[in-house]
C-alpha positions in Angstrom: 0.0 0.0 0.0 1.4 3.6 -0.8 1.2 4.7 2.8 3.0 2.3 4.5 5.2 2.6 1.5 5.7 6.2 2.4 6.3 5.6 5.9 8.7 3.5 5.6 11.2 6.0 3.1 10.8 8.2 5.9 12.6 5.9 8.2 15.6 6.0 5.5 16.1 9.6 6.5 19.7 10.5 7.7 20.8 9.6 10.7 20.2 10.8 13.2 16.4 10.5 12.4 13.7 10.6 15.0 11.7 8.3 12.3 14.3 5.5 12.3 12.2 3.6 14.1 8.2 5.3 13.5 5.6 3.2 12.9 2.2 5.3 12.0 -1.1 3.7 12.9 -3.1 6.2 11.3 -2.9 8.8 8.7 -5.2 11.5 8.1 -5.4 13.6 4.8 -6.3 16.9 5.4 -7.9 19.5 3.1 -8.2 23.1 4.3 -10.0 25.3 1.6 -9.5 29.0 3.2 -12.5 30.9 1.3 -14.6 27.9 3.2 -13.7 29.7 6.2 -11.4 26.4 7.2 -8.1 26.6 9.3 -6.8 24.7 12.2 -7.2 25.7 15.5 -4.3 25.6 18.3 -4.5 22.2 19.4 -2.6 19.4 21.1 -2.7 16.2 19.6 -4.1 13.1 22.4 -0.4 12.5 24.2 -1.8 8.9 24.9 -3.3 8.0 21.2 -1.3 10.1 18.8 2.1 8.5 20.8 5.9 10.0 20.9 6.0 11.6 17.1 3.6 13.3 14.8 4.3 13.7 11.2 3.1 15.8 8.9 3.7 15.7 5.2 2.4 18.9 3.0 1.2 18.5 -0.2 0.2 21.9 -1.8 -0.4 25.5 -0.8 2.4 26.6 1.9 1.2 27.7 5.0 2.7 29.5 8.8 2.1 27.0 11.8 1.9 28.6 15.5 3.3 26.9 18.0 2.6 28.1 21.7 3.9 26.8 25.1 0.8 25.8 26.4 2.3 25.1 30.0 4.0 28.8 30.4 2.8 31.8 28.6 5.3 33.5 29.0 7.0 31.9 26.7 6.4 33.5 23.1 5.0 31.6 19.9 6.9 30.9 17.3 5.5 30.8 13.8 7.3 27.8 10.9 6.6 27.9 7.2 5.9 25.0 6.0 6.3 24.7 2.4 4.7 22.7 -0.1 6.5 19.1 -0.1 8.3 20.1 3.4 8.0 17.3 6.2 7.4 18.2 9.7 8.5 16.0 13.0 7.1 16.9 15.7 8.6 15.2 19.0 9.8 15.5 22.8 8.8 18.9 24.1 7.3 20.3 20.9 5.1 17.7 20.5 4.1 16.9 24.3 4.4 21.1 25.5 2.9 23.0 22.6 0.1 23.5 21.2 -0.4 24.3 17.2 -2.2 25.9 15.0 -2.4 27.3 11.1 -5.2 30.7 11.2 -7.0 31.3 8.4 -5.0 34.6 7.2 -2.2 31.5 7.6 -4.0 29.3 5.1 -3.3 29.5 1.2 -6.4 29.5 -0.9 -5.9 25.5 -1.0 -3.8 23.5 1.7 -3.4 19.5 1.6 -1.5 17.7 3.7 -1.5 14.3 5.4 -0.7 13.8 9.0 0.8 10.9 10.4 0.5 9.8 14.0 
């Protein structure tokens, strides 16, 4: 199958790679259409369901992520680009101490991507 396919080229990444040993048990295909009025809200993924690493693999229309401590706010976001084709790893305090996010005014016209966890 093409997913598990895709999955496991990620694990040839250099090394070090925190994929070297991932193994997804789900993957979610996402479609965010910004004059729908869609975007993703500032979120933390299930720390118990979505396990140690979350993946997420954009596939057209580059968009800004928000991550925010959501333990100290003090602490001030930081906004990542993620370009079409780009691969983001979220793990260890990123993934288990932040929230994120993509706004609308974030959102090309047309965003797909496919999520990992």
């Amino acid at each position: 199958p093409p997913l598990l396919a895709l999955t496991a080229r990620m694990r040839t990444l250099p090394v070090p790679s925190p994929l070297a040993g991932f193994e997804a048990n789900e993957a979610n295909a996402l479609r965010y259409v910004r004059a729908e009025g869609h975007f993703l809200g500032p979120h933390c993924d299930d720390r118990q369901l979505s396990g140690d690493t979350l993946v997420n693999l954009s596939l057209a229309g580059e968009a800004t992520m928000t991550y925010a401590h959501d333990r100290d706010g003090s602490r001030p976001p930081v906004r990542v680009r993620l370009p079409r084709r780009s691969l983001q790893i979220q793990t260890e305090d990123v993934r288990f101490n932040h929230t994120h996010g993509i706004a609308a005014e974030d959102l090309p016209e047309l965003r797909v991507s496919v999520t990992f966890r």
